[in-house]
C-alpha positions in Angstrom: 6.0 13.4 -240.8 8.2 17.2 -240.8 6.8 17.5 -237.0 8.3 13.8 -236.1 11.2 14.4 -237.9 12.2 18.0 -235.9 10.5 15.7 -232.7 13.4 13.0 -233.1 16.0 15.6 -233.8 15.1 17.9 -231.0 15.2 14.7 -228.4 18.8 13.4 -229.7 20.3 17.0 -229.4 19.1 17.2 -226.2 20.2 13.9 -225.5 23.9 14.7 -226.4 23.8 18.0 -225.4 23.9 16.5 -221.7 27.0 14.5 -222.0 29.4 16.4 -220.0 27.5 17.8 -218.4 26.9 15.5 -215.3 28.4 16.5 -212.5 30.4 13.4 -209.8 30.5 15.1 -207.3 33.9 15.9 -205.1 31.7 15.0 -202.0 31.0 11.8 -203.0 34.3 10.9 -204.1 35.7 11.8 -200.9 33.2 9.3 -199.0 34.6 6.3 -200.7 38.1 7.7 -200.0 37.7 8.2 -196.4 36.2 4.6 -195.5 38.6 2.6 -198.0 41.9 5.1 -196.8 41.0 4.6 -193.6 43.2 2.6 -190.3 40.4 0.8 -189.9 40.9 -1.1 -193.5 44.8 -1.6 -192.0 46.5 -1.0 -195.7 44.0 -3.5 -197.9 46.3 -5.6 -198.1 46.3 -8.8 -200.7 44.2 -12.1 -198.8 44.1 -9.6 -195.7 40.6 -8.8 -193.7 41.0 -5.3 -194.2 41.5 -5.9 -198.0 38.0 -8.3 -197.9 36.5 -5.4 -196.4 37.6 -3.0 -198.8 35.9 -5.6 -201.6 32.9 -6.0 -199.8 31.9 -2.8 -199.1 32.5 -2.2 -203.0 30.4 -4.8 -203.8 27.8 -3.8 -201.7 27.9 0.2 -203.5 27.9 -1.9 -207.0 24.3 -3.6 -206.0 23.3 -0.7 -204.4 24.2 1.9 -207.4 22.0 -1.1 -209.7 25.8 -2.0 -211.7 24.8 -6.2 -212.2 27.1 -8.8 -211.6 29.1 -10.2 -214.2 28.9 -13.9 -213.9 27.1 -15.5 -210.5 28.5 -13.1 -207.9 30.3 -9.7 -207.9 33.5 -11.5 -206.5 35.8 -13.5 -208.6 38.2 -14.9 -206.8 41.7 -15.6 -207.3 44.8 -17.5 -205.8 48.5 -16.4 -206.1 51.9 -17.4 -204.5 53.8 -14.6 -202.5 56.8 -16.4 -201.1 55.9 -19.5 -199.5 52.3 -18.6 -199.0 49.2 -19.0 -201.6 46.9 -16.4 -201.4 43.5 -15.7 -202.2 42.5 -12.2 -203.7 39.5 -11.0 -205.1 38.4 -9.2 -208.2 34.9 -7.2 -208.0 33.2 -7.2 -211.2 30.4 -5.7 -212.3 28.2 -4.9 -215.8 26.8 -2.1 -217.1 25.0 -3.3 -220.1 24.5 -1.7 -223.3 21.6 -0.7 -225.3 22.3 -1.7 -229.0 21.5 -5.4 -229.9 25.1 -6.3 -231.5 27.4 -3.3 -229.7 26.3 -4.8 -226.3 28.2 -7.9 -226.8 31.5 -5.6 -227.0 33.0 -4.4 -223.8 34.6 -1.2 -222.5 36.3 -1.7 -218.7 36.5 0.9 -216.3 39.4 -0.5 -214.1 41.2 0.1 -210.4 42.8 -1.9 -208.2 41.7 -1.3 -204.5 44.5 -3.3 -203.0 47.5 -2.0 -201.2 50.5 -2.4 -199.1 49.3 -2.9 -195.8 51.1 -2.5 -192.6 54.3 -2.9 -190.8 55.8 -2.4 -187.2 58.3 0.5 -186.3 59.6 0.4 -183.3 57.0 -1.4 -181.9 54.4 0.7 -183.4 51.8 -0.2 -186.4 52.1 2.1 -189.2 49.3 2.0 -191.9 49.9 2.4 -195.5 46.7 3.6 -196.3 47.0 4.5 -199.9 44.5 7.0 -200.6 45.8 8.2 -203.6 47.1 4.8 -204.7 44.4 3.6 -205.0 41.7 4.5 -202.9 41.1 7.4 -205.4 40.9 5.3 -208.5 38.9 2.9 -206.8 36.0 5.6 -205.6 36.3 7.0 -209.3 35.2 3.7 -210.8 32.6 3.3 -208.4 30.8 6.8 -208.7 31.6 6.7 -212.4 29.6 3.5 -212.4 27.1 5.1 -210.4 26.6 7.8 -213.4 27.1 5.8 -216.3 24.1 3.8 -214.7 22.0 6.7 -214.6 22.4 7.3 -218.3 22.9 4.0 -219.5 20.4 4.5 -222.2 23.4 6.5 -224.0 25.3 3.4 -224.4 25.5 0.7 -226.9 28.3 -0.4 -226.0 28.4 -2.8 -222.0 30.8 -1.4 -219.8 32.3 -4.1 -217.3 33.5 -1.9 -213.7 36.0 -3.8 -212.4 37.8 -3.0 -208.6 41.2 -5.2 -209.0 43.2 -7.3 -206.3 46.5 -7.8 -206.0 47.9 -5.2 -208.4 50.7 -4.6 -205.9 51.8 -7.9 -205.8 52.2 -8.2 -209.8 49.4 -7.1 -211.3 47.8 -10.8 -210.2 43.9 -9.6 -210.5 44.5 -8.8 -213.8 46.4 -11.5 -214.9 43.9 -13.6 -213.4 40.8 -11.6 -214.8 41.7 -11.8 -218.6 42.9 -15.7 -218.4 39.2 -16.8 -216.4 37.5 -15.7 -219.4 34.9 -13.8 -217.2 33.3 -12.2 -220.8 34.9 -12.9 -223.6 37.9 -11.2 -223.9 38.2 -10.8 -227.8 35.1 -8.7 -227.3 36.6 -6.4 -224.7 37.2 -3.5 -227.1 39.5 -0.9 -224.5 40.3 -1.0 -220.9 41.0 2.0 -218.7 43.4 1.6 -215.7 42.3 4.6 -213.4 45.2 4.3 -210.7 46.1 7.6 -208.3 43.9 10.5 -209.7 43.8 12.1 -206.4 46.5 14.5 -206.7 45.6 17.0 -210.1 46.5 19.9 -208.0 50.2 19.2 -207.4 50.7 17.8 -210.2 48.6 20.4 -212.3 47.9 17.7 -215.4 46.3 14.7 -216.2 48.0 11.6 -218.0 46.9 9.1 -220.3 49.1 7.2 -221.1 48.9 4.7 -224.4 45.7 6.8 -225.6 47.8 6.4 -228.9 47.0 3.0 -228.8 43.2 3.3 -230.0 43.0 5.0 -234.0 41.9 8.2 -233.0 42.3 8.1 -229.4 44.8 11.0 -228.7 42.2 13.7 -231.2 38.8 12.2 -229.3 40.8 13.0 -225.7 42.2 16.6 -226.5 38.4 17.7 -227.2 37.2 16.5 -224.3 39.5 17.5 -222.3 39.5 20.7 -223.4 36.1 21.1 -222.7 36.1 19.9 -219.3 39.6 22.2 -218.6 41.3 19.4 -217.7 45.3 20.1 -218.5 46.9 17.1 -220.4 50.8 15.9 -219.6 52.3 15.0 -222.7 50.9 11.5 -223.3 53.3 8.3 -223.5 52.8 5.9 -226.5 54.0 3.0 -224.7 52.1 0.6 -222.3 52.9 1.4 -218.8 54.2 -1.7 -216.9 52.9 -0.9 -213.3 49.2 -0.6 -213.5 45.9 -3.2 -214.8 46.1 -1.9 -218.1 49.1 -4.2 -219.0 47.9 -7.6 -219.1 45.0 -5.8 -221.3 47.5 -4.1 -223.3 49.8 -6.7 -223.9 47.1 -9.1 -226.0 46.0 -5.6 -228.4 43.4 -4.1 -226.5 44.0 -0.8 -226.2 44.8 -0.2 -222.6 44.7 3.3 -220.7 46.8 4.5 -217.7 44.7 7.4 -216.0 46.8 9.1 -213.8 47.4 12.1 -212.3 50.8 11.2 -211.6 53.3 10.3 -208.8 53.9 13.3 -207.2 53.0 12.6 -203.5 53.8 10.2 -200.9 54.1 7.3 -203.3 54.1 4.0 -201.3 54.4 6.0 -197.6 52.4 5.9 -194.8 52.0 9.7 -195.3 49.7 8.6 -197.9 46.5 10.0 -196.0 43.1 10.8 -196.7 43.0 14.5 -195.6 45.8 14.8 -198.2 44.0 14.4 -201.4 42.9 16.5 -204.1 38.8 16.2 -203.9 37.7 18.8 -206.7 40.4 17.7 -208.7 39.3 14.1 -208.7 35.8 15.7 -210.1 37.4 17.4 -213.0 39.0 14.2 -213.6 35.9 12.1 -213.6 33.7 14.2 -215.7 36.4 13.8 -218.5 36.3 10.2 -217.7 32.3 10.0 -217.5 32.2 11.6 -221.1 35.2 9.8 -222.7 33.4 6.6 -221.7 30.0 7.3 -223.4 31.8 8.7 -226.4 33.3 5.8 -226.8 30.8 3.2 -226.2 29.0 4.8 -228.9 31.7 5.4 -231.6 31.0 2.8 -234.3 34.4 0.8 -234.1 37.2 0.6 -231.5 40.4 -0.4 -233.3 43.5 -0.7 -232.0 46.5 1.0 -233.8 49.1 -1.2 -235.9 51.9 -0.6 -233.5 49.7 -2.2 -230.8 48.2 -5.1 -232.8 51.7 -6.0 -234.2 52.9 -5.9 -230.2 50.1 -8.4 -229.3 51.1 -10.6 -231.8 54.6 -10.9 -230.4 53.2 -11.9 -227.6 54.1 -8.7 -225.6 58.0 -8.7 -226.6 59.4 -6.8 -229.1 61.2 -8.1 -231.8 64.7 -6.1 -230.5 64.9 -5.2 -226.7 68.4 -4.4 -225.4 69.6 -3.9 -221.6 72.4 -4.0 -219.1 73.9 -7.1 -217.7 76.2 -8.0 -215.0 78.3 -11.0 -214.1 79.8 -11.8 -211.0 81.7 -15.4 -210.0 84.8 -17.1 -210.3 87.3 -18.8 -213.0 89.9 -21.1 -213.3 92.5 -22.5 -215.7 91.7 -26.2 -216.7 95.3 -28.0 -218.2 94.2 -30.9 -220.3 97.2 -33.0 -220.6 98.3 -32.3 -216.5 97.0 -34.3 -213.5 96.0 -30.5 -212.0 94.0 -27.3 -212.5 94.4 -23.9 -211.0 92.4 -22.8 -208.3 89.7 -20.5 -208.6 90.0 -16.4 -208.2 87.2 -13.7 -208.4 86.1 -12.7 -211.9 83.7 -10.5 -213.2 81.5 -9.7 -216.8 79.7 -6.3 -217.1 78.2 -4.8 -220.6 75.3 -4.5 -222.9 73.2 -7.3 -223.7 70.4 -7.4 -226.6 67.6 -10.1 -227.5 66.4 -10.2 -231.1 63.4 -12.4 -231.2 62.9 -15.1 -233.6 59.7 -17.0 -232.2 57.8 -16.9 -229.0 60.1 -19.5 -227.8 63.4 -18.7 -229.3 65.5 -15.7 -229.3 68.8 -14.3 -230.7 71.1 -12.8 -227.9 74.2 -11.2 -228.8 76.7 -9.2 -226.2 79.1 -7.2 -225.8 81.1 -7.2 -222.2 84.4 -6.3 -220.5 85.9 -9.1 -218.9 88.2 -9.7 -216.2 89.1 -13.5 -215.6 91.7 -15.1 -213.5 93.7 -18.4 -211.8 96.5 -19.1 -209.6 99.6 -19.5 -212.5 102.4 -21.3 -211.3 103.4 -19.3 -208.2 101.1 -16.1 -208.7 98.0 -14.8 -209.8 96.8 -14.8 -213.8 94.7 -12.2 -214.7 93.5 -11.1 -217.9 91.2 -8.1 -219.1 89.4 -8.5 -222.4 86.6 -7.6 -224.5 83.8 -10.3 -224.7 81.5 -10.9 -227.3 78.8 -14.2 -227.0 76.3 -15.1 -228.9 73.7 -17.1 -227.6 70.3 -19.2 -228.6 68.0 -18.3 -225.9 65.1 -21.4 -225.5 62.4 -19.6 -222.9 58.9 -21.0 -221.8 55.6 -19.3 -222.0 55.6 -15.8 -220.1 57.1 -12.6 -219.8 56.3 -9.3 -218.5 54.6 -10.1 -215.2 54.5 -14.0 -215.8 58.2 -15.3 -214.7 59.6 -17.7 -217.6 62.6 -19.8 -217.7 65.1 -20.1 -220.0 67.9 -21.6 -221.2 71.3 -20.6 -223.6 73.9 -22.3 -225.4 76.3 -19.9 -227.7 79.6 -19.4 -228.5 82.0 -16.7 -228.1 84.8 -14.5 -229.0 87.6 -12.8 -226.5 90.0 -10.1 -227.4 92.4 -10.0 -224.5 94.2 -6.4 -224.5 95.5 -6.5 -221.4 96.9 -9.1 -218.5 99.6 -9.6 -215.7 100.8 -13.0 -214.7 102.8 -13.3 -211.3 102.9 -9.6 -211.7 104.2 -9.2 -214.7 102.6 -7.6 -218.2 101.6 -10.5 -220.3 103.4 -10.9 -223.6 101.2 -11.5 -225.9 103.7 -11.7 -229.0 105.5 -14.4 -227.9 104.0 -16.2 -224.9 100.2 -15.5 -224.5 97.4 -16.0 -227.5 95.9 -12.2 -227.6 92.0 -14.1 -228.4 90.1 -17.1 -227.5 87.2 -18.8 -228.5 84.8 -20.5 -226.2 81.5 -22.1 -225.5 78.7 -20.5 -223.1 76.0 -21.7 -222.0 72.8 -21.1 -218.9 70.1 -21.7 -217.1 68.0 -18.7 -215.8 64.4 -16.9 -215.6 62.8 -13.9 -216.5 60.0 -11.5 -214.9 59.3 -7.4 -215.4 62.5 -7.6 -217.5 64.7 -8.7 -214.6 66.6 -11.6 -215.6 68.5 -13.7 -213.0 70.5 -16.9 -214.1 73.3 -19.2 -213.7 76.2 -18.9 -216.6 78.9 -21.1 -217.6 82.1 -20.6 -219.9 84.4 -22.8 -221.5 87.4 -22.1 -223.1 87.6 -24.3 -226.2 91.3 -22.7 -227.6 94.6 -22.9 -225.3 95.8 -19.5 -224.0 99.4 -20.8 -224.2 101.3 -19.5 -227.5 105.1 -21.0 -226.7 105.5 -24.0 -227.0 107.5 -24.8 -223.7 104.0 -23.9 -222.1 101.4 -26.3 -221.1 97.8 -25.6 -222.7 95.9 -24.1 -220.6 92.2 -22.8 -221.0 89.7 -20.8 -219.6 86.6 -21.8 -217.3 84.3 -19.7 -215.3 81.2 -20.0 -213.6 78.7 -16.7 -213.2 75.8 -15.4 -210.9 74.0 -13.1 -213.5 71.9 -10.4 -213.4 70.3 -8.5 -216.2 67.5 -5.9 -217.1 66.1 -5.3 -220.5 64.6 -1.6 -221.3 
């Protein structure tokens, strides 16, 4: 019984004692890079043959290397609108299935996107955005990390799902499209790694992780690791990053990972080359990875942290998001009791907006903006500068983040004129001009990364005339907006 006892204990410390210690090597890394960087692959672009060959040939290592597919096939295709064209892309998937009867059904994905931006013409000439660092180098690091993990995957209970993503540069689409096909069941995905543009540790001379923070016990488990592989660690970002896979994941509380080594190269350039990446670096990089990954298919929980989990239930937007906005249009002066209005002039709106969410589909959003309104006035030119404040209902559909939504407002508002010329002259505002207004507003508009474009209207509801000779006059205007929320 003592004998089988020290038996069982000598086999499991020799069993962990080789995590770590397996070696991807830098050669074969820089295989995957060369064929998937290469002209030949013209840019992998999104529904493009070099982009089909780019998934094939991934497809091909994944059946090879013995990673199963998820689901019928290894591809799971995709369609998406990019202008006036729909587009197929296609998502490689593959499982890597764990060993413990009940941790198997929970899922870990190792994620990259292997799409890029294709090609263009200068001066007659085709130049190749090969994107070897984004993301031919993420993509190779899945792959050969696969390759490992399949090698060992009696260490893990947990399945791990290697996913090569399309269309990341055109929205993040495979992704999107990944978590709402239901390919596993997504409630059992557990984390998600985003390993986007590793190739370049020795420029940037650290390694980021960004939203480690987001797993309990995520940012203590990395440090060790990391300093056991010598890996040098950036100072990790709490928040999800918005331009890689791991948001869709991120946004609906999984704990989502951005693995980068950072943009310090020829980011979206054609000088984005093969011969110019950082091969022994990406190996350092993927035995952290390689490690991290069985660690944490074998921890007994993955939980998110609070921060993450009250996010997801938001629906991926914060209660209180503020931003810039800009409006640009015309106004006039409507007269109510004559048979004539004034003509329109060039007006413009700039300030701070803010949204303070109420439900998923109803929002809060007060502003603050410096106005500067006018209309032809008798024989001249009206113009008034003021201080703004609306306050608006804001009734939006489903979406946000990379989803476009639409939306519409209706609020009221406040204006504190403190300065105006009519026909050249100062405006009087103690005996002829009302010094504030009040008004309605109201829009039509949508929404997507935080951008929002829309259509805005306002309408004076109190006369700007304070003698009583005057006719009442009030304010209208009509605005192309633009805003962006941080």
């Amino acid at each position: 019984m003592t004998r089988n006892l020290i038996t069982c204990a000598l086999a499991l410390f020799l069993s962990l004692s080789t995590i770590g210690q397996v070696t991807i090597p830098a050669d074969s890394l820089k295989k995957h890079v060369y064929y998937l960087a290469s002209d030949s692959l013209e840019g992998r672009g999104l529904s493009t043959e070099g982009g089909l060959k780019a998934a094939i040939y991934i497809a091909n290592l994944f059946k090879e290397i013995g990673i199963a597919p998820a689901g019928e096939g290894y591809f799971h295709p995709f369609y998406t609108r990019v202008g006036q064209s729909m587009l197929k892309g296609n998502n490689v998937v593959g499982i890597i299935e764990g060993t413990d009867p009940k941790l198997k059904n929970e899922y870990i994905v190792l994620g990259a996107h292997y799409d890029h931006l294709s090609y263009t013409y200068i001066d007659g000439v085709k130049v190749v955005y090969n994107g070897a660092d984004d993301n031919a180098s993420g993509t190779s690091a899945i792959i050969e990390l696969g390759r490992a993990l399949v090698q060992q995957k009696e260490k893990l209970k947990r399945s791990v799902l290697i996913i090569a993503f399309d269309g990341e540069e055109s929205g993040l689409r495979g992704s999107i499209d990944f978590i709402g096909q239901n390919v596993i069941p997504i409630e059992n995905v557990k984390l998600m790694m985003s390993i986007d543009m590793v190739g370049r540790y020795a420029e940037s001379n650290s390694l980021i992780m960004g939203a480690m923070a987001n797993l309990t016990g995520g940012i203590e488990l990395l440090d060790r690791i990391a300093k056991k592989h010598e890996v040098k660690l950036k100072e990790i970002p709490e928040s999800l990053s918005g331009r890689t896979d791991s948001k869709p994941f991120g946004d609906i509380g999984i704990p989502a990972i951005h693995v980068t080594s950072g943009i310090v190269g020829p980011y979206h350039q054609p000088e984005d080359d093969r011969e110019t990446i950082d091969y022994e670096g990406m190996e350092k990089i993927a035995g952290l990875l390689f490690e991290l990954t069985i660690e944490l298919a074998n921890k007994d929980s993955l939980v998110p942290n609070k921060k993450l989990m009250v996010a997801a239930k938001q629906s991926g937007q914060p209660f209180f998001r503020y931003g810039v906005k800009a409006h640009v249009g015309s106004s006039f002066h409507a007269y109510p009791n004559e048979f004539f209005n004034g003509k329109r002039r060039f007006s413009y709106e700039v300030g701070l907006v803010s949204q303070i969410k109420i439900t998923k589909h109803f929002l809060l959003q007060p502003e603050v903006l410096y106005s500067s309104s006018a209309s032809d006035y008798e024989t001249g030119n009206f113009r008034v500068h003021s201080l703004k404040i609306p306050v608006s209902l804001v009734i939006a559909s489903s979406g946000g983040g990379y989803n476009p939504r639409v939306y519409a407002t209706l609020g009221a508002y406040y204006r504190y004129h403190f300065s105006g010329t009519a026909n050249g002259k100062s405006l009087d505002f103690d005996n002829s001009f009302e010094q504030t207004e009040t008004g309605i507003v109201y829009g039509f508009g949508f929404e997507q990364n935080s951008v929002f474009v829309s259509v805005n209207f306002s309408l004076g509801l109190s006369s700007l005339a304070k003698d009583a000779n005057m006719s009442d006059f009030k304010n209208r205007a009509t605005y192309f907006s633009m805003a962006y929320m941080f």
